[in-house]
MOPAC internal coordinates of N, CA, C and O (Angstrom, degrees):
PM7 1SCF
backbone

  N    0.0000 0     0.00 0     0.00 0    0    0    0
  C    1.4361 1     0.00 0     0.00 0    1    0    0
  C    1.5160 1   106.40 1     0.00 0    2    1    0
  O    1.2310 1   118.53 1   -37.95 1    3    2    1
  N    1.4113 1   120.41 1   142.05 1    3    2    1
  C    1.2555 1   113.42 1     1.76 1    5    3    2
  C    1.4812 1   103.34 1  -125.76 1    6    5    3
  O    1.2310 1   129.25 1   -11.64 1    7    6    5
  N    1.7568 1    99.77 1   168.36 1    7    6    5
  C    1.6786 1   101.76 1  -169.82 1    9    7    6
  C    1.5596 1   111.34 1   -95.71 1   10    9    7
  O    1.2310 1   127.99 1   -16.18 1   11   10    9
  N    1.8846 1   102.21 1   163.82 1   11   10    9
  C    1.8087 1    83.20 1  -161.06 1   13   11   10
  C    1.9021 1    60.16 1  -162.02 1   14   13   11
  O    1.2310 1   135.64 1   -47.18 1   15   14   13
  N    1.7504 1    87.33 1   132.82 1   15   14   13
  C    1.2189 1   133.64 1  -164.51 1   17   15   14
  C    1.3354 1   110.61 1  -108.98 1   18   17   15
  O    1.2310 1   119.50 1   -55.09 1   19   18   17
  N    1.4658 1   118.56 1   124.91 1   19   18   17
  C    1.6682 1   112.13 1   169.88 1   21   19   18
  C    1.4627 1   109.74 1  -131.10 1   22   21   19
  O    1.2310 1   129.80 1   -51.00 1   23   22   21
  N    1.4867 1    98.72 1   129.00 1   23   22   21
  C    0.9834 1    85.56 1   175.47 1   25   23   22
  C    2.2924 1   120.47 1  -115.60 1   26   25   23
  O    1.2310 1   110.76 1    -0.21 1   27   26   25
  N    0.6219 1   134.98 1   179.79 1   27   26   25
  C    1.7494 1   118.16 1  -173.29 1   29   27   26
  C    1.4886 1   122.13 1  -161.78 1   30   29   27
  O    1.2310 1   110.37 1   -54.68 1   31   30   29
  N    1.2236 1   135.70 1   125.32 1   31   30   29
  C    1.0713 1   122.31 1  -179.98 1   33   31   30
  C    1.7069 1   122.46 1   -88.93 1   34   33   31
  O    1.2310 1   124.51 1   -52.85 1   35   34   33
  N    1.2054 1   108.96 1   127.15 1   35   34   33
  C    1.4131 1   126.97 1  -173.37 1   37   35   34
  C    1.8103 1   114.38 1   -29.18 1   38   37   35
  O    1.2310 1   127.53 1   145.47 1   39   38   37
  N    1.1743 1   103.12 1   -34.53 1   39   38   37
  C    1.8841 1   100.37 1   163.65 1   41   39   38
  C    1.3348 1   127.23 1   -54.14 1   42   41   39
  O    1.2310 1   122.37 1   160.26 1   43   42   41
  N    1.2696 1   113.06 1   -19.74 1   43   42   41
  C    1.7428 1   115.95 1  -150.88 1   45   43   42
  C    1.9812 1    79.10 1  -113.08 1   46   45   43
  O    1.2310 1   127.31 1  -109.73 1   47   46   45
  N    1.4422 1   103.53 1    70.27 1   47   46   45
  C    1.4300 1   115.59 1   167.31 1   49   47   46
  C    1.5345 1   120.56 1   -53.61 1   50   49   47
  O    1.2310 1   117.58 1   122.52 1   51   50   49
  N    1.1778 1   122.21 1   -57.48 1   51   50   49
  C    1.5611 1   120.48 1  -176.99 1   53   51   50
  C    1.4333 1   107.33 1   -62.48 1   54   53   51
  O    1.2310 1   117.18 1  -174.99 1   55   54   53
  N    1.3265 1   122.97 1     5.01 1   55   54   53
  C    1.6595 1   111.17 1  -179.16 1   57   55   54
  C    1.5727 1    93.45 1   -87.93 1   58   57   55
  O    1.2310 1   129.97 1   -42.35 1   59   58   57
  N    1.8020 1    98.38 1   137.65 1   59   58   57
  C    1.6904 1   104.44 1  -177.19 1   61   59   58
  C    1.4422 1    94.22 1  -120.39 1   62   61   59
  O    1.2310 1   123.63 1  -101.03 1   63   62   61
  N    1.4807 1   110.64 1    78.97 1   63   62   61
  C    1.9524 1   126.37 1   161.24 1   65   63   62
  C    1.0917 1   101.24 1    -7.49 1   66   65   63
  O    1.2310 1   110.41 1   116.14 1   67   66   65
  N    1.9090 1   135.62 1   -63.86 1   67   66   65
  C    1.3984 1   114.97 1  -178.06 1   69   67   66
  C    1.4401 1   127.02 1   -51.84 1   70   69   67
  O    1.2310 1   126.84 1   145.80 1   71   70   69
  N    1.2702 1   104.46 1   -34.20 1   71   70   69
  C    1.6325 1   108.30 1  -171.36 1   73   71   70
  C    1.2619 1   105.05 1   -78.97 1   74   73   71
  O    1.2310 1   113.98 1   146.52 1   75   74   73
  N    1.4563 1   129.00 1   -33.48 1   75   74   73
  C    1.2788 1   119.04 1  -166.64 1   77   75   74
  C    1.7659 1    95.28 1   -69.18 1   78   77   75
  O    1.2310 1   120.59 1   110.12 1   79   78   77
  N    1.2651 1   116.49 1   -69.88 1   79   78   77
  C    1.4831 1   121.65 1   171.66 1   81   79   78
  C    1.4386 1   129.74 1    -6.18 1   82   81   79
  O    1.2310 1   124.18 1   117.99 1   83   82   81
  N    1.6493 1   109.58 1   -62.01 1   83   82   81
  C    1.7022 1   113.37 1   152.68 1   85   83   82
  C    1.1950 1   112.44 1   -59.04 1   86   85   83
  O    1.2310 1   118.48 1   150.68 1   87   86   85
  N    1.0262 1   120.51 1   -29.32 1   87   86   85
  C    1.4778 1   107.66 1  -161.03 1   89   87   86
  C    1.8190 1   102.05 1   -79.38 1   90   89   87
  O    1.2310 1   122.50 1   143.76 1   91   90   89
  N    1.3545 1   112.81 1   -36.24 1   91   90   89
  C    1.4982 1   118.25 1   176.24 1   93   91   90
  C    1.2725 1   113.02 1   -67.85 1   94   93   91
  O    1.2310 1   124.57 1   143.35 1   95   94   93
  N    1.5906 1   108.83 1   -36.65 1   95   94   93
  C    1.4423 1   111.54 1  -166.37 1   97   95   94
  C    1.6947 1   108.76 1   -58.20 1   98   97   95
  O    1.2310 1   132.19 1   122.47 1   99   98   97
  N    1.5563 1    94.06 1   -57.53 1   99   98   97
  C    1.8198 1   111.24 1   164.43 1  101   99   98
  C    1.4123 1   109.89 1   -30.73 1  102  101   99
  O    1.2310 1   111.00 1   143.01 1  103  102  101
  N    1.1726 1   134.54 1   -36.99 1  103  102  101
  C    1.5292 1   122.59 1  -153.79 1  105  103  102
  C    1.2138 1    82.98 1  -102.72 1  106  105  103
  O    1.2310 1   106.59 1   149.88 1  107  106  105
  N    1.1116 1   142.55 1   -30.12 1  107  106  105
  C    1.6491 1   125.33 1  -177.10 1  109  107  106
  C    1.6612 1   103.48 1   -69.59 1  110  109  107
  O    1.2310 1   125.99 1   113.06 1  111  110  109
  N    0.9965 1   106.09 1   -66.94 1  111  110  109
  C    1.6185 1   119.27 1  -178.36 1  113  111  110
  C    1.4127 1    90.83 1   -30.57 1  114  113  111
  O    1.2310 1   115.19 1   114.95 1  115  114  113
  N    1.7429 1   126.73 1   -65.05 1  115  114  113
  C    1.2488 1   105.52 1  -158.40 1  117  115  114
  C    1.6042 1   101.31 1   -75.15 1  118  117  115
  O    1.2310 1   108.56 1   177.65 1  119  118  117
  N    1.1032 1   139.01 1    -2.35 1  119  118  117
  C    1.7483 1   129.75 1  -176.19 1  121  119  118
  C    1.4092 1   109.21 1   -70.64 1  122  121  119
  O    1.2310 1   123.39 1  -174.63 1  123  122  121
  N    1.9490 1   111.11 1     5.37 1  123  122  121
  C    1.7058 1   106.61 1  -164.53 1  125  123  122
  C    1.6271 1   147.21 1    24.78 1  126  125  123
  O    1.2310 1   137.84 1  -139.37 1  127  126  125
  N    1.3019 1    83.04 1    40.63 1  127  126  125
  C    1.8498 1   102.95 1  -168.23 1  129  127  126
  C    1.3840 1   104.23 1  -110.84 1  130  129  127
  O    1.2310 1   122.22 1   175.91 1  131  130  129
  N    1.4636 1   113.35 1    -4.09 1  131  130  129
  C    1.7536 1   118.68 1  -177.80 1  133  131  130
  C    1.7566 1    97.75 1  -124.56 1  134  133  131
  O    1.2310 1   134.66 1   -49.19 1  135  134  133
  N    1.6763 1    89.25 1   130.81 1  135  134  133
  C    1.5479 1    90.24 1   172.18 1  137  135  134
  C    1.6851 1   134.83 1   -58.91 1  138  137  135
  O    1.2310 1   126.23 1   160.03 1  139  138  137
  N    1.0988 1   105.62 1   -19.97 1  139  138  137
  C    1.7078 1   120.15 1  -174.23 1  141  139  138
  C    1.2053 1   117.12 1  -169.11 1  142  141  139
  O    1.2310 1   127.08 1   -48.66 1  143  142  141
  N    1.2315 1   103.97 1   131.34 1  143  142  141
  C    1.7752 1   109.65 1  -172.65 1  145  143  142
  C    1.6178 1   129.16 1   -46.37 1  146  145  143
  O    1.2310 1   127.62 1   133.42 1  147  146  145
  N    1.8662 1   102.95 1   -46.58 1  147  146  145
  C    1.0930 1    96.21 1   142.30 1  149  147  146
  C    1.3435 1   153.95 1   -23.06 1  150  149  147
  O    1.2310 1   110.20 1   127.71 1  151  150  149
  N    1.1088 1   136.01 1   -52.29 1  151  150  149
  C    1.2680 1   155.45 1  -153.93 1  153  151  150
  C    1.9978 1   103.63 1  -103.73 1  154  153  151
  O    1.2310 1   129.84 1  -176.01 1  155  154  153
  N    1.5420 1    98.63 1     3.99 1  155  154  153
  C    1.7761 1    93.66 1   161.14 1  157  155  154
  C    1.8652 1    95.92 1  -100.98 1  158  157  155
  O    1.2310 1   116.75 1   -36.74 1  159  158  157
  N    1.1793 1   123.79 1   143.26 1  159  158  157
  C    1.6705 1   155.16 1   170.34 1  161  159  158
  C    1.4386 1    95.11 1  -109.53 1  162  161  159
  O    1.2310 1   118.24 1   -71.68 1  163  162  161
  N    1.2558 1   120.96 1   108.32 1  163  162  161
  C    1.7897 1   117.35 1   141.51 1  165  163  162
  C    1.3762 1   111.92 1  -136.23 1  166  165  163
  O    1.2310 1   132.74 1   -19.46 1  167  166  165
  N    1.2065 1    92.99 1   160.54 1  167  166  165
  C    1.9722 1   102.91 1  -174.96 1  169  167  166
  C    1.4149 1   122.73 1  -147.35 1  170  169  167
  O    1.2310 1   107.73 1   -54.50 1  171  170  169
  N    1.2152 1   140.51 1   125.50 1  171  170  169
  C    1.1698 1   143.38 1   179.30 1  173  171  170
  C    1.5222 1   129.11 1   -85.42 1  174  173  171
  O    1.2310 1   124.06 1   -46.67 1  175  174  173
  N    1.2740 1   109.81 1   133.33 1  175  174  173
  C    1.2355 1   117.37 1   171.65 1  177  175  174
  C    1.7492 1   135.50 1  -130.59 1  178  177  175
  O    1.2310 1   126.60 1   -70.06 1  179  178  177
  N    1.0361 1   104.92 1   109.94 1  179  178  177
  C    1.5844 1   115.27 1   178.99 1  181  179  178
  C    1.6650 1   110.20 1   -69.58 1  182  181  179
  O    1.2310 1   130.43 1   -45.78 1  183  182  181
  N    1.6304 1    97.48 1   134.22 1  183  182  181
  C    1.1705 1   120.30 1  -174.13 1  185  183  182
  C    1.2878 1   117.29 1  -109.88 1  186  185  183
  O    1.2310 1   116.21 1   -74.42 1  187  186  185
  N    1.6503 1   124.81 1   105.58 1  187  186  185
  C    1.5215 1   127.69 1  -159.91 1  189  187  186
  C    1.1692 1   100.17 1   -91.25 1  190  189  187
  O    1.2310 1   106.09 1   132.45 1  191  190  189
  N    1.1103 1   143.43 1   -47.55 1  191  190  189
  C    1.4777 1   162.05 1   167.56 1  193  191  190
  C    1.7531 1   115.71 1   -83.88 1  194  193  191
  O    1.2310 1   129.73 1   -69.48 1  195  194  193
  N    1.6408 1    98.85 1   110.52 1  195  194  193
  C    1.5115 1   111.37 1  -164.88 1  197  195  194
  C    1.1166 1   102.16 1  -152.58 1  198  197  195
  O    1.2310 1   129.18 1   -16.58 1  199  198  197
  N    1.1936 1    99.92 1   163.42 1  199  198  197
  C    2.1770 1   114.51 1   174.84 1  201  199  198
  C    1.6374 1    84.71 1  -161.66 1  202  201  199
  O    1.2310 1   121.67 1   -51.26 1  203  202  201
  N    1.4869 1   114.41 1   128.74 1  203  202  201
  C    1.4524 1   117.14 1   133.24 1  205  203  202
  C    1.7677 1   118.64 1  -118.76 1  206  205  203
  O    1.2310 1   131.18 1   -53.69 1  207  206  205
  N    1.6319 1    96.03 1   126.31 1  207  206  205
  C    1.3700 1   105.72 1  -165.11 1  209  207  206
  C    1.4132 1   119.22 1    65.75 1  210  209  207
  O    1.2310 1   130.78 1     6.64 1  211  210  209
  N    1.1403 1    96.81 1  -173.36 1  211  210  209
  C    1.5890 1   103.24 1   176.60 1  213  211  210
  C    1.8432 1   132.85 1  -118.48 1  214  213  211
  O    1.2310 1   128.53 1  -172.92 1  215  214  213
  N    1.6854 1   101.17 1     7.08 1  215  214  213
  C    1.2333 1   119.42 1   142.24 1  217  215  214
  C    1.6084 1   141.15 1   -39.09 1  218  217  215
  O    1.2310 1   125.78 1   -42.02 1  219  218  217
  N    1.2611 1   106.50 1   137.98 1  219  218  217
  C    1.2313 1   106.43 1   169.31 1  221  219  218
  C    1.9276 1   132.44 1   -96.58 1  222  221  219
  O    1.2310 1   133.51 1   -33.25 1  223  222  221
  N    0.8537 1    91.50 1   146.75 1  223  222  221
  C    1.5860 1    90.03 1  -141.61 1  225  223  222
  C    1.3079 1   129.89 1   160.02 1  226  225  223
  O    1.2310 1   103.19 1   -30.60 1  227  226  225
  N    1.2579 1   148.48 1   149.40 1  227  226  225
  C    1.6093 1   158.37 1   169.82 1  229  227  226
  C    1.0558 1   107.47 1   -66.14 1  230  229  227
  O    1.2310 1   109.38 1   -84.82 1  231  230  229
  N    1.4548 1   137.51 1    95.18 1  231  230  229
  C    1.5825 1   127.24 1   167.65 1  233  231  230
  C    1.2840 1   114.77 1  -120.70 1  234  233  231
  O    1.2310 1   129.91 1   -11.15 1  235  234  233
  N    1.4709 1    98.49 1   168.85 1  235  234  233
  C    2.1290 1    93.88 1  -170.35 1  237  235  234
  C    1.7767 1    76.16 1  -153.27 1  238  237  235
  O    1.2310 1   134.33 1     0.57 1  239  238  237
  N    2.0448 1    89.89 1  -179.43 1  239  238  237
  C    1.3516 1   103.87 1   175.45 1  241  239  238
  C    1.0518 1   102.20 1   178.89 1  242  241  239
  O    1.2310 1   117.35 1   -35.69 1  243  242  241
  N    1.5325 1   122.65 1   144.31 1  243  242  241
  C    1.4406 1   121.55 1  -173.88 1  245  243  242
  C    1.6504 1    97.49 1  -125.89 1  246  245  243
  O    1.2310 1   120.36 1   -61.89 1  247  246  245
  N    1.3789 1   116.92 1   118.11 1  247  246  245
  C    1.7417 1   117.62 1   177.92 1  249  247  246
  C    1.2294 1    98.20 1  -118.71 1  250  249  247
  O    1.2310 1   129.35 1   -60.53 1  251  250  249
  N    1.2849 1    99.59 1   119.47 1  251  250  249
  C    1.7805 1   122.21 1   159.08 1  253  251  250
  C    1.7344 1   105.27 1   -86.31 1  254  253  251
  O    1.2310 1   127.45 1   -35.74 1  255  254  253
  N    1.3225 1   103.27 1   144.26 1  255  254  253
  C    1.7322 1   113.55 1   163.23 1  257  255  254
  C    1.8250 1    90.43 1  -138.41 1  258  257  255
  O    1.2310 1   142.23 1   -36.77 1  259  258  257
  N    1.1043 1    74.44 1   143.23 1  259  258  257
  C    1.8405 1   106.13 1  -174.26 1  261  259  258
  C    1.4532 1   103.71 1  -124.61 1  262  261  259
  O    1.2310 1   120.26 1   -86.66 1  263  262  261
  N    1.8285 1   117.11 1    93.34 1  263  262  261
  C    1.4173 1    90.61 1  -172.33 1  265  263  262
  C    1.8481 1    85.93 1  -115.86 1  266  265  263
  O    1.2310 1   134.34 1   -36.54 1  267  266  265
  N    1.6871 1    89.88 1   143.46 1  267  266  265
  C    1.5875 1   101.25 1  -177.94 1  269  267  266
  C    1.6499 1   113.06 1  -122.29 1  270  269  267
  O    1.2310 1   120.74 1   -28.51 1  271  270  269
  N    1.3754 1   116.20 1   151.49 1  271  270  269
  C    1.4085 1   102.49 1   168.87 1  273  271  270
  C    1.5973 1   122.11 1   -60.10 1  274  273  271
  O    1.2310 1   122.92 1   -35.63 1  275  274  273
  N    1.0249 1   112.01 1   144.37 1  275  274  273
  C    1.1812 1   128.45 1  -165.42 1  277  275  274
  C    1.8112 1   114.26 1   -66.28 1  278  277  275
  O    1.2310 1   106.39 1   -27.98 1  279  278  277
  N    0.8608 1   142.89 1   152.02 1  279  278  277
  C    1.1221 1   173.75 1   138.29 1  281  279  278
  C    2.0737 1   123.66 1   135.57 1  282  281  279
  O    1.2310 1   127.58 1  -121.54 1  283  282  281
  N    1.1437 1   103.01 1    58.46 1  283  282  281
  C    1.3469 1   116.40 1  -165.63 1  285  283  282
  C    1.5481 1    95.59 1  -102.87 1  286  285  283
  O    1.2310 1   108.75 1   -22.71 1  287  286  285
  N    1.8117 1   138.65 1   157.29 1  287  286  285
  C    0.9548 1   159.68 1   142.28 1  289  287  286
  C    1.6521 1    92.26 1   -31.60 1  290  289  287
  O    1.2310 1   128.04 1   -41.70 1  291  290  289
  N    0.9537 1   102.13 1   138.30 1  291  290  289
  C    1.9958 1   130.62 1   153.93 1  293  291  290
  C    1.6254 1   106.93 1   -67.10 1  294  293  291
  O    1.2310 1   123.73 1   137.51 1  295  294  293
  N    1.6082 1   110.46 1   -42.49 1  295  294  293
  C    1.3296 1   121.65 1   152.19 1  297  295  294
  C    1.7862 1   118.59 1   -34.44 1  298  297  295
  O    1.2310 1   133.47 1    96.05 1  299  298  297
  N    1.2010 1    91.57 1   -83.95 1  299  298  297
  C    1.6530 1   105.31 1   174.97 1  301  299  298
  C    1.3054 1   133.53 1   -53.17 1  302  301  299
  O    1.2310 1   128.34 1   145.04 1  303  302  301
  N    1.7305 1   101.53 1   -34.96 1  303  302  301
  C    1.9096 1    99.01 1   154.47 1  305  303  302
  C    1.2970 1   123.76 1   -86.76 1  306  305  303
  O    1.2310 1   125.80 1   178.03 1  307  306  305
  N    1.4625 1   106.45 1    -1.97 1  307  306  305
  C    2.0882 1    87.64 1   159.47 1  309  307  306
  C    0.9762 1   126.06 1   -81.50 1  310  309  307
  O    1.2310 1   121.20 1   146.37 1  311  310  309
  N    1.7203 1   115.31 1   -33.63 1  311  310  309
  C    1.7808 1   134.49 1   152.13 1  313  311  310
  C    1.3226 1   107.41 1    -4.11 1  314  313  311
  O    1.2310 1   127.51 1    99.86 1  315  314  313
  N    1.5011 1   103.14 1   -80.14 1  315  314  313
  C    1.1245 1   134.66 1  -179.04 1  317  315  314
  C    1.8028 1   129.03 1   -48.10 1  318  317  315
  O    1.2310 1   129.18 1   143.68 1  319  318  317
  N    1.0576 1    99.90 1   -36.32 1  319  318  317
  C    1.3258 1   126.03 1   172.69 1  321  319  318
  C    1.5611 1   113.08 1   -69.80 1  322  321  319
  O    1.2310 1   122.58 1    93.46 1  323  322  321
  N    1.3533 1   112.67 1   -86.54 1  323  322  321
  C    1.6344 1   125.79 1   151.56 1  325  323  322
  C    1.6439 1   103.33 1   -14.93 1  326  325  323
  O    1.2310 1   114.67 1   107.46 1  327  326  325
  N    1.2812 1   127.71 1   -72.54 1  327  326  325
  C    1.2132 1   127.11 1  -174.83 1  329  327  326
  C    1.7060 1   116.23 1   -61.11 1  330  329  327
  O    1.2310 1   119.80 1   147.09 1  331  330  329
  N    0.6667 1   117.99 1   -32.91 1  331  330  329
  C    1.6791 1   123.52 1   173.78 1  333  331  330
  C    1.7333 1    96.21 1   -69.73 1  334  333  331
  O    1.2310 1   118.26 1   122.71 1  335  334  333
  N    1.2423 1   120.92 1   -57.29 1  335  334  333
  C    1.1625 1   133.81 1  -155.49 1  337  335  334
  C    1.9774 1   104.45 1   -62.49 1  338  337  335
  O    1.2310 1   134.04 1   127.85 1  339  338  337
  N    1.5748 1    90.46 1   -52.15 1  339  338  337
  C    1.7916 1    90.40 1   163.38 1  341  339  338
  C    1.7704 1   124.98 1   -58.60 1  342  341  339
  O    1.2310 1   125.79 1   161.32 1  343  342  341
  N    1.0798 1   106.49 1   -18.68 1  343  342  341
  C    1.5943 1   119.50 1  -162.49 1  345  343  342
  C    1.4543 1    84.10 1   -81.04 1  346  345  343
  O    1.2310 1   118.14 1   121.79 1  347  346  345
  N    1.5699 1   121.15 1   -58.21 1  347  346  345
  C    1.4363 1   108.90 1  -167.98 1  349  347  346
  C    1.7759 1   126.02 1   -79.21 1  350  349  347
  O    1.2310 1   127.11 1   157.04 1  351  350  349
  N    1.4769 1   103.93 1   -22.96 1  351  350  349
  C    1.5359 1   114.15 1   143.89 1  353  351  350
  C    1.5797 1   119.25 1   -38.28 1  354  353  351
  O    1.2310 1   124.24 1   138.36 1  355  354  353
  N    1.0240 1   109.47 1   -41.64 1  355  354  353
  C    1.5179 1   119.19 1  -169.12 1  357  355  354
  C    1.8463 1   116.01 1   -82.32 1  358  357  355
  O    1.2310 1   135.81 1   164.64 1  359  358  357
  N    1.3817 1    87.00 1   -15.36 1  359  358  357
  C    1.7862 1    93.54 1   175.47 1  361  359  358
  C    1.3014 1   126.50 1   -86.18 1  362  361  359
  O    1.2310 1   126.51 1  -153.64 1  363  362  361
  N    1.5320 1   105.08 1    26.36 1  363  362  361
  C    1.6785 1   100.00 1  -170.63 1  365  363  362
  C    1.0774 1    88.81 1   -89.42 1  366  365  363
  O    1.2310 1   122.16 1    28.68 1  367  366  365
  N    1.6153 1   113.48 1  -151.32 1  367  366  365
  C    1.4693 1   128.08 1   -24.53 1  369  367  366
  C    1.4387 1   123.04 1   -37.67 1  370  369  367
  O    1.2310 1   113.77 1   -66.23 1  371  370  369
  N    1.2479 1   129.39 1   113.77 1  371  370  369
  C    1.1548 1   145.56 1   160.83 1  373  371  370
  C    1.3827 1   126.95 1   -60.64 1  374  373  371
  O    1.2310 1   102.31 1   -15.17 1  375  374  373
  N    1.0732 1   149.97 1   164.83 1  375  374  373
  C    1.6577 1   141.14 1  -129.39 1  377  375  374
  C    1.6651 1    85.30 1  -110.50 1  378  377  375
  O    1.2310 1   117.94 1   -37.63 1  379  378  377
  N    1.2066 1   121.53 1   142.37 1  379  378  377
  C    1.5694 1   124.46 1   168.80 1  381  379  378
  C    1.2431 1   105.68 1   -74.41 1  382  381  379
  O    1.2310 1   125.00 1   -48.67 1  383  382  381
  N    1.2203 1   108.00 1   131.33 1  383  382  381
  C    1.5313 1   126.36 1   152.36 1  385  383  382
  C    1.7173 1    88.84 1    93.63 1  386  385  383
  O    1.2310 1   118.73 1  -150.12 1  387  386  385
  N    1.2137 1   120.03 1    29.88 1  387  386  385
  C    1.4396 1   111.18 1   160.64 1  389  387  386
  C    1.6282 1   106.80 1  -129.49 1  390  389  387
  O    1.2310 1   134.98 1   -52.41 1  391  390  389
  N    1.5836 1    88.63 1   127.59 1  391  390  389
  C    1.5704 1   103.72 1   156.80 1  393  391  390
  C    1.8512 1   122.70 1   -51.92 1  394  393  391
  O    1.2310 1   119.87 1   -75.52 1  395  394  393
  N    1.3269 1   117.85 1   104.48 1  395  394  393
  C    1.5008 1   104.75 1   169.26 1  397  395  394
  C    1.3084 1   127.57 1  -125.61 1  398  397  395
  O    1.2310 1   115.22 1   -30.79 1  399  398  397
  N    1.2923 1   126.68 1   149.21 1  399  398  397
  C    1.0247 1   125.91 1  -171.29 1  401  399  398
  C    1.5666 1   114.08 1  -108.60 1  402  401  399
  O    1.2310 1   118.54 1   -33.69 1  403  402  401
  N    1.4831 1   120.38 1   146.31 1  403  402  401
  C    1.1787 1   117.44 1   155.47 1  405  403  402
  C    1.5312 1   143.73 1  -123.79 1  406  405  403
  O    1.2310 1   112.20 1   -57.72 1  407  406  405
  N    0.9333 1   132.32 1   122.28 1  407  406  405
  C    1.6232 1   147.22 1  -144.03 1  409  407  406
  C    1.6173 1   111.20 1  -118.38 1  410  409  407
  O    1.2310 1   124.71 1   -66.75 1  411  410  409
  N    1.9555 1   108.56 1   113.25 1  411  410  409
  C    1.3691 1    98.53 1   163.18 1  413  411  410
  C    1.4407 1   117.69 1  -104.71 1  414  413  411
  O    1.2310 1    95.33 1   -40.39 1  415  414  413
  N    1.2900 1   160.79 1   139.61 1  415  414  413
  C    1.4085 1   143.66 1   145.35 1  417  415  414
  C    1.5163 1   117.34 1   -95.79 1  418  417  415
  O    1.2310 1   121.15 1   -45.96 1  419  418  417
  N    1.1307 1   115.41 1   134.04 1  419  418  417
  C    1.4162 1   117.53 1   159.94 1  421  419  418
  C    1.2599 1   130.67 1  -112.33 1  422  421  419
  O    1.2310 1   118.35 1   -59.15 1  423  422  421
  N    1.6840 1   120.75 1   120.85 1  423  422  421
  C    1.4683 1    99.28 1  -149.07 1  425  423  422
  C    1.8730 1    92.99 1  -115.94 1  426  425  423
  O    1.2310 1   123.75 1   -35.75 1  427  426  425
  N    0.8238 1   110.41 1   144.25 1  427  426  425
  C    1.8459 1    97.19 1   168.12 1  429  427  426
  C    2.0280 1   126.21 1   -97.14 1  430  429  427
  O    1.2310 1   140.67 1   -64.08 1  431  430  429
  N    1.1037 1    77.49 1   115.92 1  431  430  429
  C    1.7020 1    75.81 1  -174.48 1  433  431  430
  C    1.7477 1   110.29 1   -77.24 1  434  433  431
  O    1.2310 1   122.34 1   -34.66 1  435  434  433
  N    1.0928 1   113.12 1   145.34 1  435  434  433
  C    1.1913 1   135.14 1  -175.09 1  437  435  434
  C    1.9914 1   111.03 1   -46.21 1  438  437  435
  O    1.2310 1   115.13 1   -72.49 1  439  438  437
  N    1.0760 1   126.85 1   107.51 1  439  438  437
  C    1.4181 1   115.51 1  -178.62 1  441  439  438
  C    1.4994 1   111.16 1   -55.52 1  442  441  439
  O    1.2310 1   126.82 1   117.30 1  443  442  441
  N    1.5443 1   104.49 1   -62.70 1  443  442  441
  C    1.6816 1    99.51 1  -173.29 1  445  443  442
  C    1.3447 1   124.93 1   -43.28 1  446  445  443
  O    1.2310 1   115.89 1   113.92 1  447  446  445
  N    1.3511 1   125.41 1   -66.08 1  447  446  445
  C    1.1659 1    95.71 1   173.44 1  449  447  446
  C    1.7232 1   129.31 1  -100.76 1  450  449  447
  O    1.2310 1   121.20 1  -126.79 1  451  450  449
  N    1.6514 1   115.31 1    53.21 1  451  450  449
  C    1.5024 1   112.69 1   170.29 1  453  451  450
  C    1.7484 1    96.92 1   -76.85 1  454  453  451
  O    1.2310 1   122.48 1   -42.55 1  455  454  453
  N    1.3040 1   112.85 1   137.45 1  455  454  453
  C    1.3422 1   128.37 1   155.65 1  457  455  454
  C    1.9382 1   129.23 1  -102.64 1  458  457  455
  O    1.2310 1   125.57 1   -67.82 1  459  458  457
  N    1.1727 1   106.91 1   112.18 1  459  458  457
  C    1.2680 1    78.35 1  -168.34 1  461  459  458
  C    1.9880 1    92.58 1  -141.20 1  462  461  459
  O    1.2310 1   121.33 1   -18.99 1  463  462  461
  N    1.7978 1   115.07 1   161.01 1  463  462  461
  C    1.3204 1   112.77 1  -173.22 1  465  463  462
  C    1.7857 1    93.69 1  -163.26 1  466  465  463
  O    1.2310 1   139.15 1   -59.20 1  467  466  465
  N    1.4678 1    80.47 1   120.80 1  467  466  465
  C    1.8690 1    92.50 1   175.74 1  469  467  466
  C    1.4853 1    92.30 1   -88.27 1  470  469  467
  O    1.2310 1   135.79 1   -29.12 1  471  470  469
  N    1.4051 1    87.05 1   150.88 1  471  470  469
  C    2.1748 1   111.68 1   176.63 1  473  471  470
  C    1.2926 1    97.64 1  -122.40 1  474  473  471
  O    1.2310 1   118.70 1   -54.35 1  475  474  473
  N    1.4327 1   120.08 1   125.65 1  475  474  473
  C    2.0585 1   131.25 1   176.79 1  477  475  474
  C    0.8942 1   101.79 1    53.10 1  478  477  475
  O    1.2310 1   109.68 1  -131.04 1  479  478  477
  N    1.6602 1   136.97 1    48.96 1  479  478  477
  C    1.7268 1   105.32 1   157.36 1  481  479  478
  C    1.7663 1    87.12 1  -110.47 1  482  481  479
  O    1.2310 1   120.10 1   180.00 1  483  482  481

């Protein structure tokens, strides 16, 4: 825990998914709200097929979901939020002449029934 989702649209070429990924993963680790580095999962996904709005025009968007077990401060997931949110600010330069957007969610997953079991660490 916890997992953190990207998602990106295929225009916004100079974004390098690996780098952004460490680079998010890092900012959680440093927010000290996760027991071990290990134990953050994120994964990226490029989006070939997109529409934002119904404008004409170049648009893109990169949405992260951060879903964590549940019982955290409203405090502590905007922290969290804000901080993800600068990380992906921070990944430009962004493509000229495109509108982009950036998106955090944080969702809380249910404690009772999360199941979860590490193998060889």
């Amino acid at each position: 825990m916890p997992h953190l989702h990207m998602e990106y649209t295929a225009n916004l070429t100079a974004l390098n998914a690996d780098v952004a990924l460490l680079r998010l993963n890092n900012a959680l680790v440093a927010s000290g709200q996760f027991a071990a580095e290990h134990d953050i999962k994120s994964r990226a996904v490029k989006i070939d097929t997109f529409r934002v709005g119904t404008g004409i025009g170049e648009r893109g968007f990169v949405h992260l979901k951060l879903a964590l077990l549940s019982g955290r401060s409203a405090e502590i997931k905007k922290q969290l939020a804000d901080n993800l949110l600068a990380v992906l600010q921070d990944l430009g330069p962004w493509p000229a002449g495109v509108s982009v957007q950036l998106c955090v969610e944080l969702l809380d997953i249910d404690r009772g029934p999360y199941a979860k079991a590490a193998i060889g660490l």
